[in-house]
C-alpha positions as CSV (number, residue, x, y, z in Angstrom):
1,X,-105.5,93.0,-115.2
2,X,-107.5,96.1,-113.3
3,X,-105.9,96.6,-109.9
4,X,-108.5,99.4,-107.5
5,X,-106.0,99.1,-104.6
6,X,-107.2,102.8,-103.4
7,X,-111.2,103.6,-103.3
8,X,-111.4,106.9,-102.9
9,X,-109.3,110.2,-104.1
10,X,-110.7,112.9,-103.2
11,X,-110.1,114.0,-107.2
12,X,-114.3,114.3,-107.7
13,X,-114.7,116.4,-104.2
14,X,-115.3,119.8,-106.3
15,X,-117.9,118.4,-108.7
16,X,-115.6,117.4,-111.8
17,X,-114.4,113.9,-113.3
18,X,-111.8,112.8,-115.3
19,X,-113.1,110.6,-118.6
20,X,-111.0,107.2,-119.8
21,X,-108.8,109.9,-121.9
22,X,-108.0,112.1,-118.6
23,X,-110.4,114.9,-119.9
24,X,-111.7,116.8,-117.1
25,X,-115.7,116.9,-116.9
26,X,-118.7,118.2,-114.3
27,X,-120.4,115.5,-112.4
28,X,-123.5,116.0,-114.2
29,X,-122.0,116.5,-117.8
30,X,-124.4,114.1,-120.5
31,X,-121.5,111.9,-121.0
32,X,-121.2,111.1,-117.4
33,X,-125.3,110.8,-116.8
34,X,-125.4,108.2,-119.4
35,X,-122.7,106.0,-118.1
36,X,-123.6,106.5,-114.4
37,X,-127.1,105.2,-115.8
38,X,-126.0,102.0,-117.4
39,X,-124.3,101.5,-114.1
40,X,-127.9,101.9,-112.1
41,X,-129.4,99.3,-114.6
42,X,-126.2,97.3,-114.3
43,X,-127.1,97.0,-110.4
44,X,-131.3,96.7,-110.4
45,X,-129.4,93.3,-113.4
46,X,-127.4,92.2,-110.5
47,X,-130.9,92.2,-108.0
48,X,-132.7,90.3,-110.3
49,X,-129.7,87.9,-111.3
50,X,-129.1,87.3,-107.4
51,X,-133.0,86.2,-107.1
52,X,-132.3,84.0,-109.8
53,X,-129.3,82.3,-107.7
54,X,-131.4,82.0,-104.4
55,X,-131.8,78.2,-103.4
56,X,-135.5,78.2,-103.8
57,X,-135.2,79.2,-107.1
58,X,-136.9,77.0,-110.2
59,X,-134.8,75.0,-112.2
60,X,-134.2,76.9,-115.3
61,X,-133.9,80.2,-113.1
62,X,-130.1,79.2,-114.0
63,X,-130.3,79.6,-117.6
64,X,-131.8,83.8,-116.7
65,X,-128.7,84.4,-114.3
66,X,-126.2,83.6,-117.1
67,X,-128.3,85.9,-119.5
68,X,-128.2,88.6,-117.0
69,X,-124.6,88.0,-116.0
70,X,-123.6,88.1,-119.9
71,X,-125.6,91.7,-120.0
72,X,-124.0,93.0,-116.8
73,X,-120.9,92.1,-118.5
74,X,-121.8,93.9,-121.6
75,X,-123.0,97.2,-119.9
76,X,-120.0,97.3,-118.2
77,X,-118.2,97.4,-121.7
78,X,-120.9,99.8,-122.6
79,X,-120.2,102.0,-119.9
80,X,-116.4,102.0,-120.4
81,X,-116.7,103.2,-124.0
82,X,-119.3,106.0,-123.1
83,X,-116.5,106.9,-120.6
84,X,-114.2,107.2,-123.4
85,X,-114.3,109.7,-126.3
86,X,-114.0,108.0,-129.8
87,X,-109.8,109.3,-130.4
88,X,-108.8,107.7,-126.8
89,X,-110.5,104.2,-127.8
90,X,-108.0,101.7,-128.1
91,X,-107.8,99.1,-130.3
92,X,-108.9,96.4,-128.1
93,X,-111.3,98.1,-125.9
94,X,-114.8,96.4,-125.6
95,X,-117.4,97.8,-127.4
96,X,-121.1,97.1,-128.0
97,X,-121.2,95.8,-131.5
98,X,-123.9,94.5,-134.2
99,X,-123.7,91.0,-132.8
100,X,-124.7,92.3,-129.6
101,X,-127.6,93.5,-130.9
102,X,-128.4,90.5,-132.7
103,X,-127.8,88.1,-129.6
104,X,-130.7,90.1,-127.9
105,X,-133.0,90.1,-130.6
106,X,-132.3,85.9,-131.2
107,X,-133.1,85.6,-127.2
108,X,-136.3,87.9,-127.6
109,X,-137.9,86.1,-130.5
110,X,-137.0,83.5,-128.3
111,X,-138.6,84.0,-124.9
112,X,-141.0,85.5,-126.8
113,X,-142.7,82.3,-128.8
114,X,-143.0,80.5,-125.5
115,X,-145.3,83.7,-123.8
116,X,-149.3,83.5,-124.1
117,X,-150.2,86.4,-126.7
118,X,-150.9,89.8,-124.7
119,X,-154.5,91.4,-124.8
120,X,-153.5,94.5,-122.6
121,X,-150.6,96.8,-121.3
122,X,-148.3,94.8,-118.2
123,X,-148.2,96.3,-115.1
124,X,-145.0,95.8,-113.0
125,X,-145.0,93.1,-110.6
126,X,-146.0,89.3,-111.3
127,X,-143.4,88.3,-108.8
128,X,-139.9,89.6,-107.1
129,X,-137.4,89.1,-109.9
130,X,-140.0,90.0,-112.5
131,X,-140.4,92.9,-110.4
132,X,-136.6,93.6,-110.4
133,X,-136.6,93.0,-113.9
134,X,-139.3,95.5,-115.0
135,X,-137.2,98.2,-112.7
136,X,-134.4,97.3,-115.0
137,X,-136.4,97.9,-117.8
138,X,-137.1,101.4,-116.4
139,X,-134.0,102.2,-115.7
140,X,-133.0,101.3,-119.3
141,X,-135.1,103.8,-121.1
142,X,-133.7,106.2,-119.2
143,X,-130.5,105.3,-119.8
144,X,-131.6,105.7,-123.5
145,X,-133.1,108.7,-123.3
146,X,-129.7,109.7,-121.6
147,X,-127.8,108.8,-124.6
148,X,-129.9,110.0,-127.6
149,X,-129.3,113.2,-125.9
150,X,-125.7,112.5,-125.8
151,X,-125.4,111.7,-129.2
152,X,-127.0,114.6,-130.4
153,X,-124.2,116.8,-128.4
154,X,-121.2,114.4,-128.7
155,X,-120.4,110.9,-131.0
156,X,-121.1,107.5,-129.4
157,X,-120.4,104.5,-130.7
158,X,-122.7,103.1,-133.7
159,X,-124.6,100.4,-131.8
160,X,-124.9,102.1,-128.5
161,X,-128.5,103.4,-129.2
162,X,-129.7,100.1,-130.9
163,X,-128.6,97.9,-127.7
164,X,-129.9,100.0,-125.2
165,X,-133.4,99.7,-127.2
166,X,-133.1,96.3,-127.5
167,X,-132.5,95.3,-124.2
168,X,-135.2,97.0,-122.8
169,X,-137.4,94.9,-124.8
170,X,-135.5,91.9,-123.6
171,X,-136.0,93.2,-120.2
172,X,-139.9,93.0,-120.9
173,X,-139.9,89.9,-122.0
174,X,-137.1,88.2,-119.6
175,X,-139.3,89.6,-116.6
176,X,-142.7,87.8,-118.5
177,X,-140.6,84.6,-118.3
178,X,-139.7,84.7,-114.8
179,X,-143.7,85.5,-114.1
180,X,-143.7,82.2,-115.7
181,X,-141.0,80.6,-114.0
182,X,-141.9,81.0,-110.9
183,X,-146.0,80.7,-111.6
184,X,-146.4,84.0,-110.9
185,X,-149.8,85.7,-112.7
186,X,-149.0,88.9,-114.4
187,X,-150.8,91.9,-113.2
188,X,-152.6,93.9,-116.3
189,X,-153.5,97.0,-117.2
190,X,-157.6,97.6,-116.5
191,X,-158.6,100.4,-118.0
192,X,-161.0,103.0,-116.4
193,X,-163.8,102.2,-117.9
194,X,-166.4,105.6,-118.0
């Protein structure tokens, strides 16, 4: 059971925080950017998920809000093992793993067959939760970009890389559903033409 009975500490005022392990690290240190990024696409998840739960909401709009609660749940476990260094892990700690990976690619091929074919580049939009979504999506690459870096400085676990690039496809492709869902058009890329 996690008990936060006291919010703040005053521990971070100087620009340093402590990892799962009690190592002491800068603010900014890659380990703490990546984590503190899978939290920011954790919470642009929980905008679209609470779209999803609004009253007004289509039917399956339901079945999108577990997925996305499922994924918040995940990057949470993500986050807590990018917060820990590999000899502090603990046996039972939650980690991305190969099935996770898997589960994302099942759900894109998926969504995926039920989408019209695309003839052009998507532009963000095609409705509020898409539009949450495709921030999500955003938010992931960076999050990925954040790690790569990471792992080429520190380890990270095995599928950390992999799931982050998965589910920024699925994030594509979840926020071309909910165009769908709520019969919303999806704005396209119109090249200049010269």
């Amino acid at each position: 059971m996690v008990r936060l009975n006291r919010i703040y500490t005053k521990a971070g005022d100087g620009g340093d925080t402590r990892l799962v392990g009690g190592q002491k690290v800068r603010k900014n240190a890659l380990r703490i950017e990546a984590y503190g990024t899978i939290d920011e696409l954790s919470a642009c998840i929980g905008l679209a998920r609470t779209a999803l739960l609004e009253p007004n909401a289509p039917a399956e709009a339901d079945g999108l809000a577990r997925v996305l609660t499922r994924l918040q749940n995940e990057l949470f476990n993500l986050g807590s093992d990018l917060a820990t260094l590999p000899a502090d892990r603990h046996a039972r700690q939650p980690v991305i793993e190969a099935r996770h990976v898997a589960a994302l690619e099942r759900e894109i091929d998926d969504w995926n067959a039920t989408l019209p074919e695309l003839r052009s580049f998507v532009l963000p939009g095609g409705g509020i939760v898409a539009s949450y979504l495709h921030l999500a999506r955003t938010v992931c690459r960076r999050a990925e970009r954040q790690i790569v870096g990471l792992r080429d400085a520190e380890v990270v676990g095995d599928q950390t890389l992999p799931y982050v690039n998965r589910l920024s496809d699925a994030l594509f492709v979840m926020s071309r559903r909910a165009s769908r869902l709520y019969g919303e058009s999806e704005p396209l890329w119109e090249p200049e033409k010269t």
